[in-house]
C-alpha positions as CSV (number, residue, x, y, z in Angstrom):
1,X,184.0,86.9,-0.2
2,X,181.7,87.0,2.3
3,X,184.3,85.7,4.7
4,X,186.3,88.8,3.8
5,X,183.6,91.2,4.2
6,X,183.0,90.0,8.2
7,X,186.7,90.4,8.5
8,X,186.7,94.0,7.2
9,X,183.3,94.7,9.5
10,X,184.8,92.9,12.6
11,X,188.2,94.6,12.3
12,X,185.8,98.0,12.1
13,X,184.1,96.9,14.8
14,X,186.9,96.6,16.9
15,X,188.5,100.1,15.8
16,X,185.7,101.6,17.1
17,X,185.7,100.1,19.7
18,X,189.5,100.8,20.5
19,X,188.4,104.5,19.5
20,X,186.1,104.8,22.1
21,X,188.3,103.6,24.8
22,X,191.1,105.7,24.0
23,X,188.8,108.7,23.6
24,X,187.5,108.0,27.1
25,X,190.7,106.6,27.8
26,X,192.7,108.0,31.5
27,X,192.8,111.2,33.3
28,X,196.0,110.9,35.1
29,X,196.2,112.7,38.6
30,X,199.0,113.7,40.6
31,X,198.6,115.3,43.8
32,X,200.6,115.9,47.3
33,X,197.5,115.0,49.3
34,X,199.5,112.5,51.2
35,X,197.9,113.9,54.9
36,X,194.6,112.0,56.2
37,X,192.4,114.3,55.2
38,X,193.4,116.3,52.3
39,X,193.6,112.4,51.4
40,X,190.2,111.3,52.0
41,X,189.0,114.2,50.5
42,X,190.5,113.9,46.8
43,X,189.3,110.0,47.1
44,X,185.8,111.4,47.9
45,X,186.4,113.5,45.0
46,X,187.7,111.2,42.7
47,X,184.8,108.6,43.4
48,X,182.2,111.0,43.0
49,X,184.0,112.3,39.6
50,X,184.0,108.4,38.4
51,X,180.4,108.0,39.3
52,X,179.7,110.9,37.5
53,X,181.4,110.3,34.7
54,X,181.6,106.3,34.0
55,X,183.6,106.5,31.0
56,X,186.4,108.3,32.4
57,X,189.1,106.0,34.8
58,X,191.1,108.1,36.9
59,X,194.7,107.1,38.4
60,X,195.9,109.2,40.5
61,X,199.2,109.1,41.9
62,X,199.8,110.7,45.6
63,X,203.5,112.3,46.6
64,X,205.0,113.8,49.9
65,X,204.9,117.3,50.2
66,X,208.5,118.0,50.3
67,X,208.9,115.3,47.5
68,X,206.1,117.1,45.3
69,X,207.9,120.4,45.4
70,X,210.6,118.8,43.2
71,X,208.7,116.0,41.1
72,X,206.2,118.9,39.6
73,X,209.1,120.6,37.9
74,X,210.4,116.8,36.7
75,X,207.0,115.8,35.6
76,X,206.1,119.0,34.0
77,X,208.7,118.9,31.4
78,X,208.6,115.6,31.0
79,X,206.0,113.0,31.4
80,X,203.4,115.1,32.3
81,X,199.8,113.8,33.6
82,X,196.4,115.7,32.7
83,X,195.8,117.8,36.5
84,X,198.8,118.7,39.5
85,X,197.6,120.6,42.7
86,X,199.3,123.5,43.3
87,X,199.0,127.1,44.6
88,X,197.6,130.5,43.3
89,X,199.1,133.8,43.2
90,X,202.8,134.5,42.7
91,X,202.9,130.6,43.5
92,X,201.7,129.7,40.3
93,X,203.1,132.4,38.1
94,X,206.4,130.6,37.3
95,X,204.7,127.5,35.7
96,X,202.2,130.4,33.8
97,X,204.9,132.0,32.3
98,X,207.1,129.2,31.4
99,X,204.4,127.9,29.7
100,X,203.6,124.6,31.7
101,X,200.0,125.4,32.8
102,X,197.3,125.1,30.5
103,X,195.1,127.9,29.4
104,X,191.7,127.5,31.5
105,X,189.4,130.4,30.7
106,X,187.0,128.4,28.6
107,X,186.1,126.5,31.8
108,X,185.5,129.5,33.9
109,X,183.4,131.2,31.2
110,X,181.3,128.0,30.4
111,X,180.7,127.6,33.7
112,X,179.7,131.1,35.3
113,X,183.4,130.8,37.9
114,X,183.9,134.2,37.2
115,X,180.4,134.8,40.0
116,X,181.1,131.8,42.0
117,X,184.5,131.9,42.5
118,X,185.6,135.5,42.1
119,X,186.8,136.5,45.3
120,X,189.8,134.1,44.1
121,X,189.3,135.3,40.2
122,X,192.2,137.5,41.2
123,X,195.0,135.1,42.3
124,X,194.5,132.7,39.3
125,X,194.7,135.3,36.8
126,X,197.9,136.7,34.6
127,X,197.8,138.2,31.3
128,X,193.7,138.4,31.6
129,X,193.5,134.6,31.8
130,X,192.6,132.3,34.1
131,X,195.3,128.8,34.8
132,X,193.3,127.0,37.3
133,X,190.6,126.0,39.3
134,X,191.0,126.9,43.5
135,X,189.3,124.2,45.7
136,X,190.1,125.0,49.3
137,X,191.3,127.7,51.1
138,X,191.1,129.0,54.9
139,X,190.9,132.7,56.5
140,X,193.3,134.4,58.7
141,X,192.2,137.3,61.1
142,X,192.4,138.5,64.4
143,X,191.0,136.2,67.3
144,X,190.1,137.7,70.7
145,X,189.0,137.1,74.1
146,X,185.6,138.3,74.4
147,X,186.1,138.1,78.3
148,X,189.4,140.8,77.9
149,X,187.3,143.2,75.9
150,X,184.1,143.0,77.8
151,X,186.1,143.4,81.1
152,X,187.8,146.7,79.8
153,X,184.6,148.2,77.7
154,X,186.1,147.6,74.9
155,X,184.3,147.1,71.4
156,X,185.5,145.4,68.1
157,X,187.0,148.1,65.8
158,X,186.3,148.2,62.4
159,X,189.4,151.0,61.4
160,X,192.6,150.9,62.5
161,X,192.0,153.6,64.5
162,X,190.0,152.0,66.5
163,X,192.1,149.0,67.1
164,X,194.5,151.1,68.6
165,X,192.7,153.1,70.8
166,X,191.6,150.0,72.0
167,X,194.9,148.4,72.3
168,X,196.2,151.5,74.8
169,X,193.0,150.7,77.0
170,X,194.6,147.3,77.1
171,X,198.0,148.4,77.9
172,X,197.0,150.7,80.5
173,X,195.5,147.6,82.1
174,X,198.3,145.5,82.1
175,X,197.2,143.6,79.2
176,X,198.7,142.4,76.0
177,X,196.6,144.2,73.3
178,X,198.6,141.4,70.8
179,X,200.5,138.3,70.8
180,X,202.5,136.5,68.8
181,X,205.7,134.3,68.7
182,X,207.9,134.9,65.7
183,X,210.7,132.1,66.4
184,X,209.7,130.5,63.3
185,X,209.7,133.8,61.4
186,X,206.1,133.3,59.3
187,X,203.4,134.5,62.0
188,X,205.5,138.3,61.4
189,X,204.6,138.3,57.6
190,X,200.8,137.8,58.7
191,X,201.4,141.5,60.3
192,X,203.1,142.8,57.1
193,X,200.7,141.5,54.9
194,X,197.3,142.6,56.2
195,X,199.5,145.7,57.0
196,X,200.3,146.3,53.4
197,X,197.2,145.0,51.6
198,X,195.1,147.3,53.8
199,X,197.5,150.3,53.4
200,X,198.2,150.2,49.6
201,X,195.8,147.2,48.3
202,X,195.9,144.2,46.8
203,X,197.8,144.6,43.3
204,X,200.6,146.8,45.0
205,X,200.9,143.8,47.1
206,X,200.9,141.7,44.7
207,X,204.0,143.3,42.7
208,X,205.9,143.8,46.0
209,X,205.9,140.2,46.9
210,X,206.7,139.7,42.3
211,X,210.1,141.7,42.6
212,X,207.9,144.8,40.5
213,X,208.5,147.7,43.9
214,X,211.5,148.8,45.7
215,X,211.4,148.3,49.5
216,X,212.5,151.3,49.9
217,X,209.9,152.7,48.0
218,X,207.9,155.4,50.3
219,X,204.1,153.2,50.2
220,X,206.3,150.6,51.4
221,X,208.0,152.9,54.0
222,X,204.6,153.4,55.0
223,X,203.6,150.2,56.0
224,X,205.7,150.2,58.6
225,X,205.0,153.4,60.0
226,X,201.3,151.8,60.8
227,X,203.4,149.0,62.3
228,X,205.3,150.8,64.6
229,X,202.1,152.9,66.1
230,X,201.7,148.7,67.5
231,X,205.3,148.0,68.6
232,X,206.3,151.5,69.7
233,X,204.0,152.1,72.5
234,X,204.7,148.1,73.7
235,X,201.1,147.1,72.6
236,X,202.4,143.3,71.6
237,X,203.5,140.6,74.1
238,X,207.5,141.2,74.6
239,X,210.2,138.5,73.4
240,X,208.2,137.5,70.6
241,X,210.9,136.5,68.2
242,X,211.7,133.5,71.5
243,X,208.2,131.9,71.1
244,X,206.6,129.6,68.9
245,X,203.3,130.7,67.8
246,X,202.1,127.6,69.9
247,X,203.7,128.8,72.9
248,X,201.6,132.5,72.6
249,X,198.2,131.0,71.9
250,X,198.0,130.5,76.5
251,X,198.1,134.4,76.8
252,X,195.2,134.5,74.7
253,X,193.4,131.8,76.5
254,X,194.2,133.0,80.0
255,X,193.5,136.6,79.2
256,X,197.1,138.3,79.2
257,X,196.6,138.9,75.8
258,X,193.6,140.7,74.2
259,X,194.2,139.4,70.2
260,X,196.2,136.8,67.8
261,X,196.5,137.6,64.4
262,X,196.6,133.8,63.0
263,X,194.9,131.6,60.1
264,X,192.2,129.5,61.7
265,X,194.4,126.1,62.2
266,X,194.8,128.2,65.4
267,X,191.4,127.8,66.5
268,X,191.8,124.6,67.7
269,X,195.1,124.9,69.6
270,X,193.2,128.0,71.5
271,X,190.0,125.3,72.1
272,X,192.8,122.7,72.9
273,X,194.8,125.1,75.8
274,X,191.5,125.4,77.6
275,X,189.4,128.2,76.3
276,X,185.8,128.3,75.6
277,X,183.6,129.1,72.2
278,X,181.6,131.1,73.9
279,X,184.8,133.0,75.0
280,X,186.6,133.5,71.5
281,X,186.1,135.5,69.1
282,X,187.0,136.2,65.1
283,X,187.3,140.0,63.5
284,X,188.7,140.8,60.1
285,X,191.9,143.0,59.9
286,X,190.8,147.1,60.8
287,X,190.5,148.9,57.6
288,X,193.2,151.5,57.4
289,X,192.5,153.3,54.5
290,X,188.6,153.7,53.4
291,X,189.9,153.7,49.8
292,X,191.6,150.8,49.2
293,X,189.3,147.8,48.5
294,X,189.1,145.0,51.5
295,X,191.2,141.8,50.4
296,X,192.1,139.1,52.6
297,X,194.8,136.5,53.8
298,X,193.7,133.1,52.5
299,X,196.2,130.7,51.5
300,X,194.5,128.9,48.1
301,X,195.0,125.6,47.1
302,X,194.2,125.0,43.2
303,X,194.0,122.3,40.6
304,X,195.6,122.8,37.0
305,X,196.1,120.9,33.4
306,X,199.8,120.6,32.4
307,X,200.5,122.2,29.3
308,X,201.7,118.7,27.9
309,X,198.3,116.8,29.5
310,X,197.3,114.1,27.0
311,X,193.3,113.9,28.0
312,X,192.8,117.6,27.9
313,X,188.7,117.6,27.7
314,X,188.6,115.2,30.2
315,X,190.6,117.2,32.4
316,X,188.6,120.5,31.8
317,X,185.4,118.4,32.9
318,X,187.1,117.2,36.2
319,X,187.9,121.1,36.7
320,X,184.6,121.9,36.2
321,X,183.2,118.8,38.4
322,X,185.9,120.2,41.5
323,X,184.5,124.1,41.1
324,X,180.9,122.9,41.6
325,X,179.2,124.2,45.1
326,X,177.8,120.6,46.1
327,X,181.2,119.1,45.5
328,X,183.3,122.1,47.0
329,X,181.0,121.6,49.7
330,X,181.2,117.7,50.4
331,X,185.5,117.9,50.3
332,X,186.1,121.5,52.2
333,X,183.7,119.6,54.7
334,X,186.0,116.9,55.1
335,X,189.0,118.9,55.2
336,X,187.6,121.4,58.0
337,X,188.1,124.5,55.7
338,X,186.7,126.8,53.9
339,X,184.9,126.2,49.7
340,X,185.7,128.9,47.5
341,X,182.6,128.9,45.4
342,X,180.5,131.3,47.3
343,X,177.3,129.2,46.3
344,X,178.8,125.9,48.7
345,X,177.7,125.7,52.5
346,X,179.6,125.4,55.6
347,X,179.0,123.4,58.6
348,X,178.0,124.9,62.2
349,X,181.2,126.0,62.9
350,X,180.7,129.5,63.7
351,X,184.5,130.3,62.5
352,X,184.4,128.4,59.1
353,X,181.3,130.5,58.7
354,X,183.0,133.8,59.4
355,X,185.5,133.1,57.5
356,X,183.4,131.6,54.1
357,X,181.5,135.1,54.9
358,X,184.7,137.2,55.0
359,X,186.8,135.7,52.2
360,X,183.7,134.9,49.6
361,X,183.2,139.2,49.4
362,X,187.1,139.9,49.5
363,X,187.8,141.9,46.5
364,X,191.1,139.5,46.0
365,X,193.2,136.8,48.5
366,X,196.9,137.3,49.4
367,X,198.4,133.8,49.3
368,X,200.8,134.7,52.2
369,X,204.1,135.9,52.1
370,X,206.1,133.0,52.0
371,X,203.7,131.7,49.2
372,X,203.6,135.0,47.1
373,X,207.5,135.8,47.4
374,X,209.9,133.5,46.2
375,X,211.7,131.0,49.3
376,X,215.0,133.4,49.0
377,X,213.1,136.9,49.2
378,X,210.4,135.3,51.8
379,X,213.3,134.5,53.9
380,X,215.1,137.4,54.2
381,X,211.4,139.7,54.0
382,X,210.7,137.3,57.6
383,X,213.8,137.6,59.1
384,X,213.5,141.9,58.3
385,X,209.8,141.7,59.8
386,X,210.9,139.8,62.5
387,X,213.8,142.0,63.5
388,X,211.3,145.3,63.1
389,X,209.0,144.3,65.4
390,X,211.6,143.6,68.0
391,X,213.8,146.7,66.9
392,X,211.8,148.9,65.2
393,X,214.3,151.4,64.8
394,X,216.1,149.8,62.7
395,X,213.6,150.5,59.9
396,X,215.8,152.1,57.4
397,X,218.2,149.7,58.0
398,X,216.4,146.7,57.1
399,X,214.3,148.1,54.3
400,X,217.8,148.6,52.5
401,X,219.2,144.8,53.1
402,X,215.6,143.5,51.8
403,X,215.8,145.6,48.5
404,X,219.7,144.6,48.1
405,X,218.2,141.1,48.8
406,X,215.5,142.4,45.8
407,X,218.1,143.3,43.2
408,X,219.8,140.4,43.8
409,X,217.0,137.2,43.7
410,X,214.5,138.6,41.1
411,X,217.5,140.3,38.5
């Protein structure tokens, strides 16, 4: 009998035990991180997370960008791990809707995200909810040679306006007041972008780049009448569409070329070609219309739980542990960009803190439009931007292929 009682108590014993373990069982990770740094970063991560949190294990499996792109849609449906990287916005919005991300609100009102990280609040939120945590991001804007404008007396607009009153001071001059090389298509939606979310906002934007608004539609129209007051009067560098953005960043350097709308990877391609800190500068994109609330370029990378995640709670903790300051702070720092949570700090880098000032009071971040449109529609919207700003009389024209191209990839 008693021999028969320490069998029952042992075999308890180890039940518990094996409860204990499953319950702090795995969190299974998998990432695209694969690049040095976005690599050492999520190790840091992970290692602090573990540290943290003894009783949790994390394997975390890493994929190739391009490989990632089809393995989340495999692994989604299938044999899905408890947190994927991915992108906010429109990026994200297929996975909401088809129900493969997880419901994360709880975390962002347990945890007060809605303050720390609401510049990005937008861009991870459909239906009211929240699907994710954002980690990373950097700014674009307009870079200039403080040489070129001090040489020409001119001063760093804040309206649109004054943008291009300076840019005919520049052209009289003999000076590029912008440049840009649009062989590869993408630096051309920068222009439409900031164009559009500083014309008719953020949300219009928003449902543009979702299929919701005709290109023909007038507001849309409109965007484009703003970019031709830069293309008309010849105020950016000519044969754009023949040069890489790479191949544009010397005018800026050597002074040919007053400004470069660009994210801030440029920043050290401009440093790179020859030209001094003390000799570059960083604005945000002229307002254009007082009304319409500021939002910003700032392509967002995120963390979310799979709707078929096995160690849900312990995945909702790692969320919360990556939208903390200290550690959005330690991995941004190692990546060179920017923390979203507006209570992290930046380095000395006077551009990083420019662009943590800009972005953290943004009213909401455009993902870019390659991100925010799908690959079909982004495609065609660069190759139409591209074309304008060579032939910008051909407006009508190519606002009528791109809402034929509309009808046609979102029906």
């Amino acid at each position: 009998m008693v021999q028969l009682k320490r069998s029952v108590l042992g075999a308890l014993a180890i039940s518990t035990i094996t409860s204990l373990a499953a319950h702090a069982g795995t969190l299974v990770i998998n990432t695209d991180t694969s690049d040095p740094a976005p690599k050492k970063a999520f190790q840091t991560l992970i290692n602090d997370f573990e540290k943290a949190n003894p009783d949790i294990k994390v394997t975390w499996n890493v994929f190739d960008h391009e490989g990632y792109k089809t393995a989340i849609r495999n692994f989604l449906s299938a044999d899905a791990p408890d947190l994927v990287n991915w992108y906010a916005g429109n990026r994200m919005a297929p996975f909401v809707k088809a129900g493969q991300f997880l419901d994360v609100s709880d975390v962002w009102k347990q945890n007060g995200l809605d303050k720390t990280l609401a510049s990005a609040m937008p861009s991870m939120t459909i239906d009211g909810k929240q699907w994710g945590i954002p980690y990373t991001y950097y700014q674009w804007g307009i870079y200039y040679n403080k040489d070129v404008y001090k040489k020409y007396g001119v001063s760093v607009p804040k309206t649109w306006d004054e943008f291009l009153a300076g840019c005919a001071k520049f052209k009289a001059a003999g000076v590029d007041c912008t440049t840009t090389g649009t062989k590869a298509l993408w630096p051309s939606a920068g222009w439409f972008d900031y164009l559009d979310l500083r014309t008719n906002g953020y949300q219009f934007h928003m449902d543009l780049t979702a299929g919701k608004v005709k290109w023909t539609d007038p507001r849309v129209k409109k965007v484009f009448d703003n970019w031709a007051q830069l293309i008309k009067p010849g105020y950016v560098t000519k044969n754009a569409a023949a040069l890489d953005w790479q191949d544009a960043a010397p005018l800026l350097v050597q002074g040919k070329a007053a400004t470069y709308l660009m994210g801030n990877f440029a920043v050290a391609t401009f440093k790179q070609g020859g030209m001094k800190e003390s000799s570059l500068g960083f604005f945000p994109f002229p307002t254009i219309d007082p009304k319409v609330a500021r939002a910003e370029e700032a392509p967002t990378d995120t963390m979310h739980i799979p709707a078929k995640a096995k160690n849900v709670a312990e995945a909702k903790k790692f969320l919360a542990f990556l939208a903390s300051a200290p550690e959005q702070t330690k991995i941004n720092d190692i990546l060179g960009q920017l923390p979203v949570n507006n209570q992290s700090t930046v380095g000395n880098d006077p551009f990083l803190q420019e662009g943590f000032k800009m972005l953290s009071s943004a009213h909401g971040l455009a993902q870019f439009f390659d991100r925010d449109a799908p690959a079909q529609m982004a495609k065609v919207g660069m190759e139409g931007f591209q074309e304008f700003m060579a032939h910008p009389e051909r407006v009508d024209a190519i606002l009528k292929r791109l809402e034929a191209a509309r009808e046609r990839i979102y029906h």
